[in-house]
N, C-alpha and C positions, 0 to 999 in steps of 0.2 A: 659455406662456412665450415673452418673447421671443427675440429671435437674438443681441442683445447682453447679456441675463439669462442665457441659454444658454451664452453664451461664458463667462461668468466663471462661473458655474458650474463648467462642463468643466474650468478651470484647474484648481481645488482637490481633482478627484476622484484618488481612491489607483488606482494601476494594475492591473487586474484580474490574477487569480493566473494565468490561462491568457495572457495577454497577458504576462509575466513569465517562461515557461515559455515560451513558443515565441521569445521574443526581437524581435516584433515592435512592441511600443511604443516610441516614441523616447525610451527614458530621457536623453540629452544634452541635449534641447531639451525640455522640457515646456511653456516657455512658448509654444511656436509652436503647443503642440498645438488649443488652442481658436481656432484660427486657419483648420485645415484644419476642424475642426469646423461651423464658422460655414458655410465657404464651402460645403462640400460635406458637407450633412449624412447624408446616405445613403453614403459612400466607406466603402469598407472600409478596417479600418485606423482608426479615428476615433470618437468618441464623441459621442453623440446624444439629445436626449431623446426616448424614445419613447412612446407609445400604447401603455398596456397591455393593449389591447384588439386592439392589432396583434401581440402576442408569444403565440405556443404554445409550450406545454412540449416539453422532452426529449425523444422515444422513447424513446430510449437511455443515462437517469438512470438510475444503477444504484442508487440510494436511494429505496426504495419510501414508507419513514414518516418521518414530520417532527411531532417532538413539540407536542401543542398547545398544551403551555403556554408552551415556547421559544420557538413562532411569535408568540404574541401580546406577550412580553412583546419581540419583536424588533420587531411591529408599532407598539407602544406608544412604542419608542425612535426608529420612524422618524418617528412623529407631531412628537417634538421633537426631533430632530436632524437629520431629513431621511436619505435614503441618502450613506454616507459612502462604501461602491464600488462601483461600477458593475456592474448584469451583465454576460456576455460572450453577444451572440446573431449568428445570423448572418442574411443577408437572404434571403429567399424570394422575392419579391416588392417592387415598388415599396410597398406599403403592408402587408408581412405578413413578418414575423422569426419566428425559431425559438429559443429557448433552448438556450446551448451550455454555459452556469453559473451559479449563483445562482437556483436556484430557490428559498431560501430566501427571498432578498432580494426577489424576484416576489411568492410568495404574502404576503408580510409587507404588502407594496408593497400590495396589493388590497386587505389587510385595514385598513388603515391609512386607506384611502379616498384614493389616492394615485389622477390621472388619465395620469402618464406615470412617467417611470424612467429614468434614466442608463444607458446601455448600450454598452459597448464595440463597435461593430462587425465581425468579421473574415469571413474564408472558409475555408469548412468541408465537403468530403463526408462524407459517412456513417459512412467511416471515423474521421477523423478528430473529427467529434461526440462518436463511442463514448471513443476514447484519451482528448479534452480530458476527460469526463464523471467516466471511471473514476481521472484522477490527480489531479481535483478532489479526488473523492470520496475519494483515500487520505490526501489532506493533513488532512481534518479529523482534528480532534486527539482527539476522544472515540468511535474505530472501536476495534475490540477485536482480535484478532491473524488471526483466523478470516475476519474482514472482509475485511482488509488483504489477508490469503496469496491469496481469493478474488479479488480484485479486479485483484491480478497476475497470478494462473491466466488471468483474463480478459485480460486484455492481451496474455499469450502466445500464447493461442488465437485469440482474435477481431483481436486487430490486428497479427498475424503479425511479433512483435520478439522478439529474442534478451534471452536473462536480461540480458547485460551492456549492451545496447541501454536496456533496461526500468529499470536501474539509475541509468544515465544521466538516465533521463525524471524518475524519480521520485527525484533524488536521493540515492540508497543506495548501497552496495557492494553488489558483485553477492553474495557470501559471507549479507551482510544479505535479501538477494530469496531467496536459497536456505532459510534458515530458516525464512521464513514459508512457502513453498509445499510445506515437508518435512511440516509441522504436516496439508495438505490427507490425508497418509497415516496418520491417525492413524484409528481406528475414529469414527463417528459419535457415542457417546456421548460420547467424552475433547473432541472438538469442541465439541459443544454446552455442556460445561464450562468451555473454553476462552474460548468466544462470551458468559456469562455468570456469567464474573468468577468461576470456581469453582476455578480453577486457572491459576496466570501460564504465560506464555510459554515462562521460566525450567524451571518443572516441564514445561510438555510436551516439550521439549529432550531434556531427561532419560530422559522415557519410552518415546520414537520409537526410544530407541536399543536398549529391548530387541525379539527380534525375534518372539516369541511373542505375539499378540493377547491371549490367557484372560491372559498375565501382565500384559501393557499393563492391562488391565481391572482388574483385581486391585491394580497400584501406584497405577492414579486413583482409588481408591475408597480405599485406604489415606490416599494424601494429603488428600482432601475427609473424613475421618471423624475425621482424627488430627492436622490441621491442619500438614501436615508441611513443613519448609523446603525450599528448591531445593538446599542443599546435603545434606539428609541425605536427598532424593532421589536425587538422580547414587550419595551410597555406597552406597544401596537396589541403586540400579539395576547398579552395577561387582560387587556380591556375588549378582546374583543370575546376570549375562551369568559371571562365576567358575565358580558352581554348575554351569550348563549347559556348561559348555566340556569336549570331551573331550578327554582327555589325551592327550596326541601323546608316545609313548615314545622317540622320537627326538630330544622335548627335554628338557634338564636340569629336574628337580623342587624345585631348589634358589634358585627365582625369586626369595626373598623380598628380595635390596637392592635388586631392576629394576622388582616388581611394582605396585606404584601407582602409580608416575612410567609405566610402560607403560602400563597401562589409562589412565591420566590424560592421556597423548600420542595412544593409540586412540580417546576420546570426543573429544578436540579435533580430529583428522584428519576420523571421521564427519561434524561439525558441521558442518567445513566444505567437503566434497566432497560431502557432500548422502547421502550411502551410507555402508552399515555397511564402515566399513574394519577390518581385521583384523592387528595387531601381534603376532610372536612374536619375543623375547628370549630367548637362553640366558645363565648368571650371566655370560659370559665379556665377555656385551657384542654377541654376534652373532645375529643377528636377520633375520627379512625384512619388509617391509608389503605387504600384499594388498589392490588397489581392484576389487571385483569391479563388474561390469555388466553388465547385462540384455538390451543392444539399441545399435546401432550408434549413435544419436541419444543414449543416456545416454555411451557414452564419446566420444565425442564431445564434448558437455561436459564430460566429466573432461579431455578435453583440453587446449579454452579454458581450462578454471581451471588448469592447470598452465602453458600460457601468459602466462593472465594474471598469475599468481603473480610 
């Protein structure tokens, strides 16, 4: 291709999603963009046609399978529409890149019998590969919840960010980041449920909150067998945390106008401090809330989210 086929090319391409996310493409000026392209095709910062034969994959995709029939029929649309956005790599070498996204668009690219590829240029260490990799990976839109909680586990761990940091990256509320990584505390089968569509989100919410496992177990099996709603889960689940509750004779027995709207105030407080919170009301209206925690680092975040609040 040539350098002024190349230019106008580069004009028309859509802005890569990490390029978007980091804030580094000149959204005010797009038309200048195939201009720095032209001149300086190797610049970071700049989009280029590459050699696919000069680009390695990801180390650090955290998407291991890539369905073959999607791939090809993605191949099939690049034959006749060409690549519509770019990937995002970064440089190695004068003549050898790394993939930092789209690797769908890569292998599609190959299968297609394509000899180069649009590619966003930027810079990238290691670190940094992993985070672009993983908040790719959460945007796509057919990840399941299990995914997603994992995916942030990871970002916490490996690219050493705070929830509300992590929030920011991945545009959620941090409240929203906490639900999915509550879901990581559920037993491995309610997971693997979760992971394949056997049970929404909604339902696992529900079931995190009781705090006996054999019961956990018991209400996903109930829900997968008896096809049960997310709301007559939660009253499942407020009748059976009832059951188990021992009776404090210090408080009035005469709960009944306080008693739903309490348990219905204590599953929304859980939800969103990430922990079982504990509501007692007496009829009179007085009461106390309990945020228990485990470890200096869990209150600690109850602290930020009371901050943040």
């Amino acid at each position: 291709m040539s350098d002024n086929s190349a230019k106008k090319k580069a004009g028309g391409l859509g802005r890569g999603l990490n390029a978007l996310i980091t804030g580094q493409y000149d959204r005010k000026a797009p038309a200048e963009q195939p201009e720095s392209t032209s001149s300086t095709p190797n610049a970071a910062n700049t989009i280029a046609d590459i050699s696919l034969n000069q680009i390695e994959t990801n180390p650090f995709q955290p998407r291991t399978h890539f369905d073959q029939v999607a791939l090809e029929e993605l191949a099939e649309s690049i034959r006749i529409q060409g690549i519509i956005q770019p990937i995002t790599v970064r440089q190695l070498s004068a003549d050898a890149y790394q993939l930092i996204s789209g690797e769908r668009r890569y292998q599609a690219a190959k299968m297609a019998g394509l000899e180069t590829i649009p590619a966003y240029i930027r810079k990238a260490d290691d670190q940094q590969m992993l985070e672009m990799a993983l908040i790719e990976n959460i945007q796509r839109e057919n990840l399941n919840a299990i995914e997603i909680a994992l995916s942030y586990q990871r970002l916490l761990s490996e690219c050493s960010l705070k929830q509300e940091e992590l929030g920011e990256r991945v545009g959620k509320k941090r409240t929203t980041v906490t639900n999915y990584l509550r879901l990581l505390k559920l037993p491995p089968d309610i997971q693997i449920g979760i992971r394949d569509n056997l049970i929404s989100m909604g339902h696992a919410r529900a079931v995190i909150n009781i705090e006996d496992v054999d019961k956990q177990l018991e209400v996903y099996r109930k829900i997968v067998n008896e096809e049960l709603s997310v709301r007559k889960v939660e009253e499942l689940v407020r009748n059976i945390n009832l059951a188990n509750k021992k009776p404090d004779p210090q408080t009035k027995l005469d709960l009944h106008p306080f008693e739903n709207e309490v348990k219905r105030v204590e599953s929304r407080l859980s939800s969103y401090f990430g922990t079982r919170i504990h509501v007692k009301a007496s009829a009179e209206g007085k009461g106390e809330i309990k945020i228990p925690f485990v470890s200096v680092d869990e209150l600690n975040r109850i602290l930020e989210i009371l901050n943040y609040a």
